[in-house]
C-alpha positions as CSV (number, residue, x, y, z in Angstrom):
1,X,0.0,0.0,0.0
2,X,1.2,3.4,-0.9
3,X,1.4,5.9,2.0
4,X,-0.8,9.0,1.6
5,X,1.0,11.8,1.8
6,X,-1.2,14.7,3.4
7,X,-0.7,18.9,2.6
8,X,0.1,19.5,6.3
9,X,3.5,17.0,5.4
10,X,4.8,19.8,2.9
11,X,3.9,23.1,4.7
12,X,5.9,25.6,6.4
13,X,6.2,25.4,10.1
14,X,4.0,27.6,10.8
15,X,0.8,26.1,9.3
16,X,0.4,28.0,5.8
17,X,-0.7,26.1,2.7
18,X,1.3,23.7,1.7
19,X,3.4,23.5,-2.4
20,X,2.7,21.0,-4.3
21,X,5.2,19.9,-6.0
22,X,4.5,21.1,-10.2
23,X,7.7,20.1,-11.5
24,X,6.3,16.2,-11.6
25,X,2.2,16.7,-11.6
26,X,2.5,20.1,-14.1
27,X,3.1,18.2,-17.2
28,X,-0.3,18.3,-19.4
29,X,-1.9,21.0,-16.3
30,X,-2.9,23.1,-19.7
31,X,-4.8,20.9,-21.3
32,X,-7.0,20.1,-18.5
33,X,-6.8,23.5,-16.7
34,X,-8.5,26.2,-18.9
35,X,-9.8,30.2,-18.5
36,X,-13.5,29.4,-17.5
37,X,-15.2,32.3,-19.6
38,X,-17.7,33.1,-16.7
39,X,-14.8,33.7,-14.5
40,X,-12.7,36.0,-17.0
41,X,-15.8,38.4,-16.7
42,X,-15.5,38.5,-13.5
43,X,-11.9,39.1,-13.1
44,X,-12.3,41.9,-15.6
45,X,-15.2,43.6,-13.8
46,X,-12.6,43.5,-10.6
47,X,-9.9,45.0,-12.1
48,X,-11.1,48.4,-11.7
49,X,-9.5,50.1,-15.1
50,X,-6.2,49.1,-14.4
51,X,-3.4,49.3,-17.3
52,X,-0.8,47.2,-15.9
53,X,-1.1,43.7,-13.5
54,X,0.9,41.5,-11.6
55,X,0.2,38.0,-12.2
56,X,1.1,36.1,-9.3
57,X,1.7,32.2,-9.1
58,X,0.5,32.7,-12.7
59,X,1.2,29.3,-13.8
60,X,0.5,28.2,-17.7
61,X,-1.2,32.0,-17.7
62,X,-5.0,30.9,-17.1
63,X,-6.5,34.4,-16.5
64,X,-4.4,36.3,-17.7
65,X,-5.7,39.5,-19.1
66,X,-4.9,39.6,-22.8
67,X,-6.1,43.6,-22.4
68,X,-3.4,44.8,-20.1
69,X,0.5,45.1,-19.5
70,X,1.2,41.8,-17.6
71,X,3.8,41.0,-16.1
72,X,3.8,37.4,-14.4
73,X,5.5,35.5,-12.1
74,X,6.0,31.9,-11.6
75,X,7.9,29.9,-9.2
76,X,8.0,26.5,-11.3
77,X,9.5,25.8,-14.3
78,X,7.3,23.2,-15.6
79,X,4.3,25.9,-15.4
80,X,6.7,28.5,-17.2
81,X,7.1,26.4,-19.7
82,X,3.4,25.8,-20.4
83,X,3.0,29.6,-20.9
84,X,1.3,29.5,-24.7
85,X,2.6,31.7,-27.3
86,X,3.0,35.5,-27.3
87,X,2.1,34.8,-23.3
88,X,4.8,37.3,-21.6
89,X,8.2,35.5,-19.7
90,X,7.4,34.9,-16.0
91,X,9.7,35.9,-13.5
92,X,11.1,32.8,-11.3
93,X,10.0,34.3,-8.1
94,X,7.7,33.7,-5.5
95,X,4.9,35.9,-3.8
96,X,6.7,36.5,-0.5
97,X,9.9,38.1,-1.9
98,X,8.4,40.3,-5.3
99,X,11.6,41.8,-6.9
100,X,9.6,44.9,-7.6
101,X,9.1,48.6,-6.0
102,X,6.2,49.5,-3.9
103,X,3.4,50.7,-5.8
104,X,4.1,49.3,-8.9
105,X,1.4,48.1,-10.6
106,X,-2.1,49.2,-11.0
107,X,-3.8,46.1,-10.3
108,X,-2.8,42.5,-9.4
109,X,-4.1,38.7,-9.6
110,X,-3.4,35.7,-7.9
111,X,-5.5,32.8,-9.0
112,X,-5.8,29.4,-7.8
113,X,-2.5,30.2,-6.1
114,X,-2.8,31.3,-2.3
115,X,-3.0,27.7,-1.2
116,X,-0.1,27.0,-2.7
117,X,2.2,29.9,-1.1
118,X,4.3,28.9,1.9
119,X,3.2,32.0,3.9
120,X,-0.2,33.7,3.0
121,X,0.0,36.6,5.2
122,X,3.7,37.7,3.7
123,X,2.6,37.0,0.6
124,X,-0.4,39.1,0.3
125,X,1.5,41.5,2.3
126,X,4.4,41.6,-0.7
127,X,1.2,41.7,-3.5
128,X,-0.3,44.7,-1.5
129,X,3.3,46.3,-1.2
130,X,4.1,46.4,-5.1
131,X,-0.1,46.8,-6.0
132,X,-1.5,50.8,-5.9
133,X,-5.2,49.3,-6.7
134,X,-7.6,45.9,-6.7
135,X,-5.7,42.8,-5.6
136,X,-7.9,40.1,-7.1
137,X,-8.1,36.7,-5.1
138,X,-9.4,33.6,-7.1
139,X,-9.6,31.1,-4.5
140,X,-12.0,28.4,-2.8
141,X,-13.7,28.1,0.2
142,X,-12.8,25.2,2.6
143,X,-15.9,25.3,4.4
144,X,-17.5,24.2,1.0
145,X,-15.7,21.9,-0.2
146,X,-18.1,19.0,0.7
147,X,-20.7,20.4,-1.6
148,X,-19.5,18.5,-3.9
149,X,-20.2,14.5,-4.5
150,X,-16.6,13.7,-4.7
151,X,-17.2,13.9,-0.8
152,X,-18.7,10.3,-0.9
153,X,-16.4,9.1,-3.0
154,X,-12.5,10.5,-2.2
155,X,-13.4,12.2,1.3
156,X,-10.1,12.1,1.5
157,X,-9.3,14.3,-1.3
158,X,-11.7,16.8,-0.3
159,X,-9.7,16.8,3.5
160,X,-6.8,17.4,2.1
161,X,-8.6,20.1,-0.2
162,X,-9.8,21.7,2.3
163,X,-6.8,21.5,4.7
164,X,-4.6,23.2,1.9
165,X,-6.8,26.4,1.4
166,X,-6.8,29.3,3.4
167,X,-10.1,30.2,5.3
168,X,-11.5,33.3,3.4
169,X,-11.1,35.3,7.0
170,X,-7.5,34.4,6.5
171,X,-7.2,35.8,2.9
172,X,-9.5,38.9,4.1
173,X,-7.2,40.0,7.1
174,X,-4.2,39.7,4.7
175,X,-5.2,41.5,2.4
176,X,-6.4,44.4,4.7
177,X,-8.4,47.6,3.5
178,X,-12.0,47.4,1.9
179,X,-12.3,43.2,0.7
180,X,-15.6,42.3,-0.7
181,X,-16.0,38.7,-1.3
182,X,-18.4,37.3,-4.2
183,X,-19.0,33.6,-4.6
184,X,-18.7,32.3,-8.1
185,X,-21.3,29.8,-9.5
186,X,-19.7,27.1,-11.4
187,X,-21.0,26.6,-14.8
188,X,-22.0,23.1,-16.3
189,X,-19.7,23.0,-19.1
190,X,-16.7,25.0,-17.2
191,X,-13.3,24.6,-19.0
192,X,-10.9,24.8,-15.9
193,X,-11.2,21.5,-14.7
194,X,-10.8,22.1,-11.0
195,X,-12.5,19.3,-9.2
196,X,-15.9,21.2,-9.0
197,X,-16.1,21.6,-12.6
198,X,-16.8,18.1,-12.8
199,X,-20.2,18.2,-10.7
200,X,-22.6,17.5,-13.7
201,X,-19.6,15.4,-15.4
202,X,-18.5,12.7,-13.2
203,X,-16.7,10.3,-15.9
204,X,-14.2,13.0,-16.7
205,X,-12.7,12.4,-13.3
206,X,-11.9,8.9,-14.7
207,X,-9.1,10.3,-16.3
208,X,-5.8,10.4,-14.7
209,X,-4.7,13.4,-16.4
210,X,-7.6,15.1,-14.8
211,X,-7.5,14.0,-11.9
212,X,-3.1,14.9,-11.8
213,X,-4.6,18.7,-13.2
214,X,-6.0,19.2,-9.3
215,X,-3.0,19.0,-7.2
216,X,-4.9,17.8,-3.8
217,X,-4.6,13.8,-6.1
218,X,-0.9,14.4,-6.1
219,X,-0.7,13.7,-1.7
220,X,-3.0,10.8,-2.2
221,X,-1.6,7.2,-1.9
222,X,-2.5,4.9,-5.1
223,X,-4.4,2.9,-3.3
224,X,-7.1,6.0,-2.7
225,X,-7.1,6.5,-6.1
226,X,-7.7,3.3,-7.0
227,X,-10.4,3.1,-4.7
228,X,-12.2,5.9,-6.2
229,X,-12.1,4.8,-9.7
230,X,-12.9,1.2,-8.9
231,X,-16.0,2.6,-6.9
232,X,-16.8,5.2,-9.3
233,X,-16.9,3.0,-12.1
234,X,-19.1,0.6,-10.9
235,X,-21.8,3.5,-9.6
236,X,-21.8,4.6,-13.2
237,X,-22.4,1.4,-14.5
238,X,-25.4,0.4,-11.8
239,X,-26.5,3.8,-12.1
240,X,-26.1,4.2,-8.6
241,X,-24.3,7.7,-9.7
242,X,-27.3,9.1,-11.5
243,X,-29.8,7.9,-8.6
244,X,-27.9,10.1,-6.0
245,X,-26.6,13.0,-8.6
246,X,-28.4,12.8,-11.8
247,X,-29.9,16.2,-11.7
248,X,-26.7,17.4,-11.4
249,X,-25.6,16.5,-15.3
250,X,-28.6,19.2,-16.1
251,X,-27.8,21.8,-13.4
252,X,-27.0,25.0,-15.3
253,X,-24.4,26.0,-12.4
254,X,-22.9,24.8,-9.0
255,X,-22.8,26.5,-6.3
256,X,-19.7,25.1,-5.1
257,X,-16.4,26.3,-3.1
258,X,-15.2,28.9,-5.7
259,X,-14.9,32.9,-4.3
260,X,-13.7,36.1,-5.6
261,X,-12.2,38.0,-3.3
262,X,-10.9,42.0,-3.9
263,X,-9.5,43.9,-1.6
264,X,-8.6,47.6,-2.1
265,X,-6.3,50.2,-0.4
């Protein structure tokens, strides 16, 4: 039996999220891990008329405005290298030591990154340092996590989910100033294949390359895994699946774990 690695084995010392480790589970993250239309408008609205952003933890660039000067940075080389064409360089830096003046940019972005950074509170600290205006927060709610039917099936997952995000009081206090927060309903068809987007889906999670795409798999032992595809499998196939979550493949959006959070000087 493979041991199951949890988040709280890769964290700091002092309990912030844990990093999971790109450089072996970032290969193919593109494919799987798209710019969910629905939350592009969002962003944008946020932005507040910026001209220029910091992207931080920007990864292959999902989000990335395509409107404004961007400048991105990116801790892991396998993400950098994922960065499509005419996408700007990253900096190799990480979001508690920006190598930039304060008051830098107009606006900046971190999404589907906090849980990764080894010290939230210095990190949001360094994004409000270099940022004069909106510093945009894509992120998750722990508390919510179990919403999702994956629950039943990899509870385990979702623990370590959940024990990798930061609470939303956590990312409001470090961010300081005016924060609104805005929850995010998940459409049926959404292309960034976080483990939500699945909800009305549930055979795309069959897919290893999927499941690697969502980095909470990469702390789970093979024999979890296993477990959840064997069971899985044989719910769709009984139709045991569509007698507890049927309506779900219908469902026009999910209101899952996903939150927008903006915080202003």
């Amino acid at each position: 039996m493979t041991e199951n690695r949890t988040a709280t084995d890769r964290r700091g010392g002092d309990g912030s999220a844990g990093d999971a480790d790109y450089g072996t589970i970032g290969s193919g993250y593109s494919r799987y891990r798209r710019p969910e239309p629905a939350f592009v408008d969002a962003i944008h609205a946020s932005l507040d008329g910026a001209r220029n952003l910091l992207n931080v933890g920007a990864g292959a660039g999902s989000y990335e405005p395509d409107h404004l000067e961007v400048t991105a940075v990116e801790p892991s080389a396998a993400m950098r290298a994922q960065r499509p064409a005419g996408a700007v360089p990253a900096v190799d830096a990480v979001a508690e030591d920006l190598p930039f003046g304060d008051c830098t940019f107009d606006a900046a972005l971190a999404s589907f990154t906090v849980h990764q950074w080894r010290d939230l509170r210095s990190g949001l600290r360094e994004v409000r340092r270099v940022t004069r205006g909106p510093v945009v927060v894509l992120t998750c709610d722990p508390t919510a996590l179990e919403r999702s039917w994956l629950h039943e099936y990899a509870p385990e997952v979702i623990a370590t989910e959940a024990s990798r995000y930061p609470s939303i009081s956590d990312v409001r206090s470090g961010l300081g100033g005016t924060v609104t927060v805005e929850q995010l309903p998940i459409p049926l068809a959404c292309v960034d294949g976080f483990s939500e987007a699945y909800y009305g889906r549930p055979e795309a999670l069959l897919d290893p390359g999927a499941r690697r795409a969502n980095s909470a798999w990469s702390f789970m032992g093979s024999d979890i895994e296993e477990r959840f595809v064997r069971t899985l499998q044989a719910d769709l196939a009984s139709g045991a699946w569509d007698d507890h979550y049927g309506h779900l493949r219908t469902q026009p959006t999910f209101d899952g774990s996903l939150r927008l959070v903006v915080g202003q000087r």
